[in-house]
N, C-alpha and C positions, 0 to 999 in steps of 0.2 A: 543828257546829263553833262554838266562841268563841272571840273576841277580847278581848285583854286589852290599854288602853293604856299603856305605861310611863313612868309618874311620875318624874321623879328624881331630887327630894327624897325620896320615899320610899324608892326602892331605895338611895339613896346614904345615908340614913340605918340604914336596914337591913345594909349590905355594910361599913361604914365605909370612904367612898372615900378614896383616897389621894389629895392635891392634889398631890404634884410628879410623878403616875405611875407605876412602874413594875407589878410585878404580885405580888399577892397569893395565896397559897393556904391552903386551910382545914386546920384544924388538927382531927384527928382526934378531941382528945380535947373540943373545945368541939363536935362537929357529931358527935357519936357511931353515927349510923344511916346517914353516909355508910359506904356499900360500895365498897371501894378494888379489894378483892381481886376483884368479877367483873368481869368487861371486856363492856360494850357498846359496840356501834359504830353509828356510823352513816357510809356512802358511797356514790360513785358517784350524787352527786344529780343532777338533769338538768330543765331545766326544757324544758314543752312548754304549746302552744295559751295562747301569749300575745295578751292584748286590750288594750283601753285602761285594763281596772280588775281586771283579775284574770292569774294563771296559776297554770298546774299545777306542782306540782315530785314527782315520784317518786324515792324513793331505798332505799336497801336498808340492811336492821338485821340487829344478830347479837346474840346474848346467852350469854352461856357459862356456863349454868346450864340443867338439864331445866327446862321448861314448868308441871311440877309443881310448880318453887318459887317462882314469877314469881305474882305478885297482880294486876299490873295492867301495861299501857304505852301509854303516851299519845305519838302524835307531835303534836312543836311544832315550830315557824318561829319564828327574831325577825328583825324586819325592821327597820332603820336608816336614816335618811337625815336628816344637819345641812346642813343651803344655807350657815347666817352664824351669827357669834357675833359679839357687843358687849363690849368688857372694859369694865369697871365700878369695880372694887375689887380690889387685893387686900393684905390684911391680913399675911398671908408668916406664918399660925397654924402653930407648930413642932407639926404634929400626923400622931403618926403614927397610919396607918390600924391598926385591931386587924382581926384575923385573922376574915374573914368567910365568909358560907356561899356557896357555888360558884354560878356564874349559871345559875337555874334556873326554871321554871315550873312549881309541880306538877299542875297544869292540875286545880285544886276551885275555883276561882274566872273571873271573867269577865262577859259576854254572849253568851249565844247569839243566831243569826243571825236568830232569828223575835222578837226581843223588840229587836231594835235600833228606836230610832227616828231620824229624819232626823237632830235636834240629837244625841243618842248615836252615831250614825253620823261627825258632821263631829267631837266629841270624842276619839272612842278615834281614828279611823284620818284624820282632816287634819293639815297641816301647819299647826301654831301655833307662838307665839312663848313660852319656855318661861323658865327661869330654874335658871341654874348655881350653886347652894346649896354653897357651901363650908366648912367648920369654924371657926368664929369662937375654937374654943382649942384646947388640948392635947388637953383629953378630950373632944373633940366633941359636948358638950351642946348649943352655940348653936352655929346656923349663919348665914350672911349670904350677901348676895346676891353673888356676883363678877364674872357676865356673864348676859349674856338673850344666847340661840341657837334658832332657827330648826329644828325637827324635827316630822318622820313617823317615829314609832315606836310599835310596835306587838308582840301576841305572836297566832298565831293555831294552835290546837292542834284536837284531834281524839282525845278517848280513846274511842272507839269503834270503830277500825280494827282492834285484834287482835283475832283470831278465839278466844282463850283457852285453844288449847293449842298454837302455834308459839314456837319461841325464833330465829325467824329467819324472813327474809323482806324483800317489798317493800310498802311505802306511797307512798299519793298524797295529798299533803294541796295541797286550794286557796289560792290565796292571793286573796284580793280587799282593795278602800277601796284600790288600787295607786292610781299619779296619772299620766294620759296623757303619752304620750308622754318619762316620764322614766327615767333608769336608776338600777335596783341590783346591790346584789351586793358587792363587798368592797374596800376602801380600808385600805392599813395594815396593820396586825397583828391577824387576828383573830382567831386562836389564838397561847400562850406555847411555848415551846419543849417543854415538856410536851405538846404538842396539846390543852392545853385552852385551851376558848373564853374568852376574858375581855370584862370589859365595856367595852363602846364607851365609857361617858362618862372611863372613863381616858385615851382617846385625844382625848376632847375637853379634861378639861382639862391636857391636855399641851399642846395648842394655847395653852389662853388664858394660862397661862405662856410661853409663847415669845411669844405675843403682847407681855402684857403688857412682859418684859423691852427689847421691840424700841421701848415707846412707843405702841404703838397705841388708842385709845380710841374707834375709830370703827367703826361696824357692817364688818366683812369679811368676804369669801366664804369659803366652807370648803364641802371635799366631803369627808364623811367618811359613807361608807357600812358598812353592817354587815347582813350575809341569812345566815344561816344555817338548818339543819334537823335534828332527831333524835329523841332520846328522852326520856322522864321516866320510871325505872322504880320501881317498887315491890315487893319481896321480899316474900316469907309470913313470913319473920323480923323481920320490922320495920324490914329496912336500904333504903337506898332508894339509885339510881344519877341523879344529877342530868344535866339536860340539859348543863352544862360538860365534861362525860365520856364525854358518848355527841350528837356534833354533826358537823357537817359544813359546808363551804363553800353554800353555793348559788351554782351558775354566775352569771355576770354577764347580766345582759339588759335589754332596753330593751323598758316597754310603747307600743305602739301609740298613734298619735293617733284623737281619739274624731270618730267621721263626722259629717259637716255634715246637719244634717236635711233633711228631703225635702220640698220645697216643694210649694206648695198643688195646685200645677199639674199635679204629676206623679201626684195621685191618682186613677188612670183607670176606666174600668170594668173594665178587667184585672185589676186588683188588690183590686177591690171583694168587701166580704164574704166575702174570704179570713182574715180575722179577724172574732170577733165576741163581742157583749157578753150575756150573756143579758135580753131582756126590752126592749135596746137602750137602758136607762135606767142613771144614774150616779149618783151624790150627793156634793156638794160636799166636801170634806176627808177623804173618807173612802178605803176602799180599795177597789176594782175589777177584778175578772174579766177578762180577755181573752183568748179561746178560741182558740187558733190551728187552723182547719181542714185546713189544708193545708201541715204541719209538713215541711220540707226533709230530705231522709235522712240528711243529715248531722250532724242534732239528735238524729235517733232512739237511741234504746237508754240505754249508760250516759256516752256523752258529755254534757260540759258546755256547754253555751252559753249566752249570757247576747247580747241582745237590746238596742233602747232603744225609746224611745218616744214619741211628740209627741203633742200635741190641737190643734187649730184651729182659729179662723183662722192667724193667726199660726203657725210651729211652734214652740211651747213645747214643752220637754223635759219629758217626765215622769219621776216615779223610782221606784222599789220604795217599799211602804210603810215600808221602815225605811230609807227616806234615799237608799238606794246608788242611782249616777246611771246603774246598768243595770238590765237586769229579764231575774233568772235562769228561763228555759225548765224548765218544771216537768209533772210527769202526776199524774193525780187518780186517785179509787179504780177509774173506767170506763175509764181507759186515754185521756183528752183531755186532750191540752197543750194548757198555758194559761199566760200572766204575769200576776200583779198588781200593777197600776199605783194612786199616790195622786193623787186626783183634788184639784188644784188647791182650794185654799179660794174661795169666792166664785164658781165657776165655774156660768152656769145656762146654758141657753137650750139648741140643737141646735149639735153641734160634730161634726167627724171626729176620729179614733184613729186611728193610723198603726202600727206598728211596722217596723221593719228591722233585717236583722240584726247581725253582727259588726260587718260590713264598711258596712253604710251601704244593704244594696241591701234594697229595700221588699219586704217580704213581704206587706201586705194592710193594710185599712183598714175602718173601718166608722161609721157616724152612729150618733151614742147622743145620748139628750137628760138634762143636767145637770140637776139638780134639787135645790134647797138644803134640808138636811134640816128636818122639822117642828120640830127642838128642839135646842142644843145647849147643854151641860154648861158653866158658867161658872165658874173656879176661881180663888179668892183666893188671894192671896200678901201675906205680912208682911217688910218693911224693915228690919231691924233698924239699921242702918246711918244712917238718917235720923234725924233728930232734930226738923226742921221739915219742916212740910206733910204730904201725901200719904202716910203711908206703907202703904198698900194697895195693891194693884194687883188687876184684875180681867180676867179674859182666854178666851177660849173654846181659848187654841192652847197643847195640851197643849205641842208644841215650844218653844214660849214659857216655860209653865210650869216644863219641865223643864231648861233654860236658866237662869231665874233661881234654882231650886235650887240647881242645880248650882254658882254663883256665891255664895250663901250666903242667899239670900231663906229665907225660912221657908214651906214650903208648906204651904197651912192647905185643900185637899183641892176638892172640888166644893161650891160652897153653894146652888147652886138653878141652874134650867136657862133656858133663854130661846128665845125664836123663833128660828129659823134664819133669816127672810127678813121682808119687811116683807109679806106675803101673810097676809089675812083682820084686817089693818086694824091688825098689828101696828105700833109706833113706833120708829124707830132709837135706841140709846141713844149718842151723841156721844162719842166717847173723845177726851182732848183731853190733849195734853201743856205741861207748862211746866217750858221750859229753864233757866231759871235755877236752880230748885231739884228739878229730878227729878220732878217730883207728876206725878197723871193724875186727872183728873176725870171723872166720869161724871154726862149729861144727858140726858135725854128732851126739857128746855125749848130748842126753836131758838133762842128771844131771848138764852136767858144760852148758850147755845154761841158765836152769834154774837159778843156781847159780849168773851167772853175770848178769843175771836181778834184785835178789835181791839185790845185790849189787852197782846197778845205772844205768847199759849196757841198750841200747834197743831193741830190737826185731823187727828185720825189715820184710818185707814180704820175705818167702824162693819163687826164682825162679830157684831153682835146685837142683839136689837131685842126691845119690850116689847111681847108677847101679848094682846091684846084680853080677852082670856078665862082671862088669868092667874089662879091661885088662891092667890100668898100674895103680901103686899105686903109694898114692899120700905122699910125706915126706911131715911130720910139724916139721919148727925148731924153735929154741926158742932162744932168744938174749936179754941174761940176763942183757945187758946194757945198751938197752932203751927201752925194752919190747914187741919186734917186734916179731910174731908171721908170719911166711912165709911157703907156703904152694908151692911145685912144683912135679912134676913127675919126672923131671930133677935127674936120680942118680947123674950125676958128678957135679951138683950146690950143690945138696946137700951133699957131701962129701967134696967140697970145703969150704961150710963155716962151715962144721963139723972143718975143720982145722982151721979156723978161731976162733974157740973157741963159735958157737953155737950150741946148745943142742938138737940131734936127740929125737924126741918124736915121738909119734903115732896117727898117724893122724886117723888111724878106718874106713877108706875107700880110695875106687878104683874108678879110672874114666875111658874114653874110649879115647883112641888114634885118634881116625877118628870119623867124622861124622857118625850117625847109619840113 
């Protein structure tokens, strides 16, 4: 399955939204490969075996066409949900929306569920604070900001469910990145009189007109939800049936609150080494095995369940390696359920694993000993945005890295790898931040760490340290006019901006060329 999260500056530049609302339909002869004349449906959706981050919805499809002329069909979900919107602006642009293409997903695009990472995880499917891009003129070239609103949305599809020769039938597609304890399902109008699906942000900004005419300027609640379910088809003729046309309500429902972990106390011999790790060893950031021995029958077969997880002392929550804050119950090529959990960064020593299930009740626990791995990959990042100081950054945490990507940093890849741990006499390398102007410094020297703490610098957690037995050394230059401090293995970068007129210093440590 993947998830796709919806932008809406770009869908709303793509559809030409309308700002005083009402609703749009596509115009046959600008969308040429819409298919009017077959009817697909989609109904009778039903949701079951709701949790705190996931449910089921099964619903039934028709297609009014042999089998033999259908190419493909994808079922998709969009999922909606605005808490607030802020009014902002508005310009009152006399623009009318041009006739755009039907709300649809053709589901060639996305993440799939095994390449999510935590930070891609809290991206596509959290709730953030977004911006309502409106037409800044007639012909909708520029757009400006009119309110910042509060939304979880998302699309999450499945073109692998048809069998390739039915024109009818039932799907199950999951929904998960749901958020505990809160409800969906539909507010408003979420089909036109036509029974086509239209877009929610229409109905958003019909609010922030009624808003704004009332006076308002201050953050307000809004519950404007939107869940739906259907199809994305594709003819052998080249015409295609968009999900606007083949969709459905999805019931209303309310997920589950997520269970209170299970304290230290309650992990007894009962439960002992009814889970386990192989080899009883873990490593720090990395991803982790957990075998469940003694798997509840009600996980068995093609049910879904999905799990959580602690480590100890303390119960800390563990998550899936791509973020999600459950861990889905899974079988291997021997027929052994297992979940994999990401082992905490930093984490060493002997600790317990806990899991339980849906509901919160312990299924089993076992000791495993953390151990920080011999090497980890250190990946630079460029600033473009900065102008003084710092503009580098150095980081072992890909979720970091792909964080500041994703914000507009310039990822400049892996440039050399470093000790996992200060073991066989490795040195910490100081990561030290300075708030005034964004920079991050990096030290092996205690004295000048110390120093720029007194100074105002702050001292961030070290996650890497410099290898006794490193085998490439590392230049620090120094660019006395704007204060940029850069750190590479690279002789010929560092000879090149030696010519440049920045100042070869000593950087006091070696790192390693390759993975250990």
């Amino acid at each position: 399955m993947k998830h796709i999260g919806k932008a809406l500056v770009a869908l709303a530049a793509a559809i030409g939204m309308a700002v005083s609302g009402g609703v749009a339909t596509a115009n046959a002869d600008d969308y040429p490969n819409y298919n009017y004349d077959v009817k697909a449906t989609a109904s009778n959706a039903r949701v079951s075996e709701v949790g705190a981050h996931t449910a089921n919805v099964t619903f039934d499809w028709k297609i009014d066409l042999p089998a033999d002329q259908i190419k493909s069909v994808c079922a998709v979900a969009s999922i909606t949900r605005v808490t607030d919107i802020t009014p902002i602006e508005n310009r009152y642009a006399p623009y009318e929306p041009e006739l755009g293409p039907l709300y649809d997903n053709d589901c060639t695009s996305g993440t799939i569920d095994t390449e999510l990472t935590p930070d891609l995880y809290d991206q596509i499917l959290g709730l953030h604070e977004r911006n309502l891009d409106l037409p800044a003129d007639e012909d909708g070239n520029e757009y400006y900001t009119a309110a910042k609103y509060t939304a979880q949305n998302f699309f999450d599809y499945d073109n692998h469910l048809w069998d390739g020769k039915s024109n009818g039938g039932t799907f199950s597609l999951l929904l998960d990145g749901l958020t505990p304890d809160t409800a969906y399902g539909n507010t408003g109008n979420t089909f036109n009189d036509f029974g086509t699906l239209t877009p929610w942000w229409w109905r958003l900004d019909d609010t922030f007109e009624t808003l704004w005419r009332q006076g308002v300027r201050t953050k307000t609640p809004f519950d404007l939800r939107e869940a739906s379910i259907g199809l994305h088809v594709e003819l052998k003729d080249g015409s295609m049936i968009p999900l606007a046309l083949a969709a459905t309500k999805i019931p209303d429902f309310k997920t589950t609150s997520e269970p209170a972990g299970t304290p230290e106390s309650a992990l007894t011999d009962a439960t002992k080494d009814k889970v386990s790790v192989e080899g009883g060893k873990v490593e720090a950031g990395k991803s982790a095995r957990v075998y469940i021995n003694s798997l509840k029958d009600a996980c068995k077969g093609d049910k879904s369940c999905f799990w959580y997880g602690y480590v100890y002392s303390e119960p800390t929550k563990l998550t899936g390696p791509d973020g999600s804050p459950f861990l889905t119950v899974q079988k291997d090529d021997a027929g052994k359920y297992y979940v994999d959990v990401l082992v905490p960064d930093g984490l060493t020593g002997e600790h317990r694993i806990a899991l339980t299930d849906e509901t919160g009740a312990l299924q089993g626990w076992t000791t495993v000993k953390a151990e920080a791995p011999a090497s980890v990959a250190v990946y630079r990042l460029f600033n473009p945005y900065m102008t003084s100081g710092t503009t580098h950054l150095f980081t072992t945490s890909k979720a970091e890295y792909d964080k500041l990507v994703a914000a507009g940093w310039q990822g400049e890849d892996v440039k050399f790898h470093a000790a996992g741990s200060a073991a066989n006499g490795a040195k910490p390398v100081y990561r030290l931040y300075n708030r005034y102007d964004g920079s991050h410094h990096f030290t092996v020297d205690a004295a000048e760490k110390d120093n720029l703490v007194k100074i105002g610098w702050t001292l961030e957690p070290t996650t890497w340290w410099a290898p006794a037995d490193g085998d490439a050394k590392v230049y620090r230059l120094y660019n006395r006019w704007n204060g940029e401090h850069l750190f590479t293995t690279d002789k010929a970068e560092s000879d090149r901006l030696a010519g440049l007129g920045w100042t070869v210093e000593e950087s006091g440590f070696s790192v390693y060329t390759q993975a250990k």
